[in-house]
N, C-alpha and C positions, 0 to 999 in steps of 0.2 A: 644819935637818933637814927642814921641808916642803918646802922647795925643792928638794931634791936627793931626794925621794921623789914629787915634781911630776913632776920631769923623766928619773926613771924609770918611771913612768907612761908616758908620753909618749911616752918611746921604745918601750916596749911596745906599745903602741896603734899604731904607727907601722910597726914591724917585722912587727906580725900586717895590716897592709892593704896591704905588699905581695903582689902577685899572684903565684902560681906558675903559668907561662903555658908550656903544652906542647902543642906539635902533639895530634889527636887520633894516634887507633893507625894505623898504615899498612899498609896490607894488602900481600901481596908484590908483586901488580903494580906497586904507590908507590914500593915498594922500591927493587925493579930499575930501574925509571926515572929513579927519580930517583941510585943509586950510577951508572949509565951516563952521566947528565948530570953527575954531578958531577967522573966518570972523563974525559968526550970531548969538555963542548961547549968550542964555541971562544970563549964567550964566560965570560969569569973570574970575573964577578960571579953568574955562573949557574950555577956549579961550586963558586963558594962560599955561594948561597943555599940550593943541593940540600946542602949539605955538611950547613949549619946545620940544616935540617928533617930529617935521617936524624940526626943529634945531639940535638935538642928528641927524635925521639919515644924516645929512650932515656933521654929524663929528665935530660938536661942543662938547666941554668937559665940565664934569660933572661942573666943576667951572668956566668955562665961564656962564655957564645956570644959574647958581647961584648966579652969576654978574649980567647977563642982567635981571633977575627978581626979584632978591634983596631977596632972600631965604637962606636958608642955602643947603649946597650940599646936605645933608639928603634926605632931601625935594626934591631936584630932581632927587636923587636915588632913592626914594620912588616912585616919578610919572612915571620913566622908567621902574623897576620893574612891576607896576602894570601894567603898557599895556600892557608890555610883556606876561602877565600869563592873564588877560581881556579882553587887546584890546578898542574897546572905552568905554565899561563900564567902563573900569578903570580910565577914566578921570572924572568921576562923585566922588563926596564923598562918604568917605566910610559911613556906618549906623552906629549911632551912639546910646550908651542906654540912658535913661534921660526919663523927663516927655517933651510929646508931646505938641507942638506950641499951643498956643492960637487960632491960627487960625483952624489947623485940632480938637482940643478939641470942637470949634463950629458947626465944621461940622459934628460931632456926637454925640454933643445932636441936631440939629437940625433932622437929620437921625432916631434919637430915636422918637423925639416929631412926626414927619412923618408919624412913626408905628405905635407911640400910638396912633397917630387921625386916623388912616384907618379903 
């Protein structure tokens, strides 16, 4: 009987330190910004980041958001976090190290060949 009154403890204890983590309030300019980017941009992870922060400030919870976008909770503490301390930069990716896209590497040798023929 201690045991099983141990480990109901425990899970009480457990269940009260998770964190209830919501955007702060958004004022309507945050708003509109952020349902237009989630409505236009052409980037998907940035329409679903905006999606999630106009959902948090309505009091959706960390694992609800987690559900409805099929992420892990991390992930959408990570994208509340970042607005919080960015704002909508923080809905863009972060910079990443590595060698540069095929694409931007042609647009500078072309930039180079440019200079050399001027």
């Amino acid at each position: 009987m201690t045991k099983i009154l141990d480990i109901t403890q425990l899970h009480h204890k457990l269940s009260k330190s998770v964190e209830m983590k919501f955007v702060n309030d958004l004022d309507s300019n945050s708003k509109i910004r952020l349902f237009d980017l989630m409505r236009s941009s052409k980037s998907y992870k940035v329409r679903k980041r905006a999606h999630a922060i106009l959902l948090s400030a309505k009091k959706y919870k960390i694992d609800q958001l987690a559900n409805i976008f099929d992420v892990d909770r991390d992930t959408v503490s990570e994208w509340l976090r970042r607005w919080e301390e960015l704002g909508i930069e923080g809905l863009n990716d972060s910079a990443r190290s590595g060698r540069p896209s095929k694409s931007a590497m042609g647009s500078v040798k072309k930039n180079k060949e440019n200079l050399l023929n001027s």
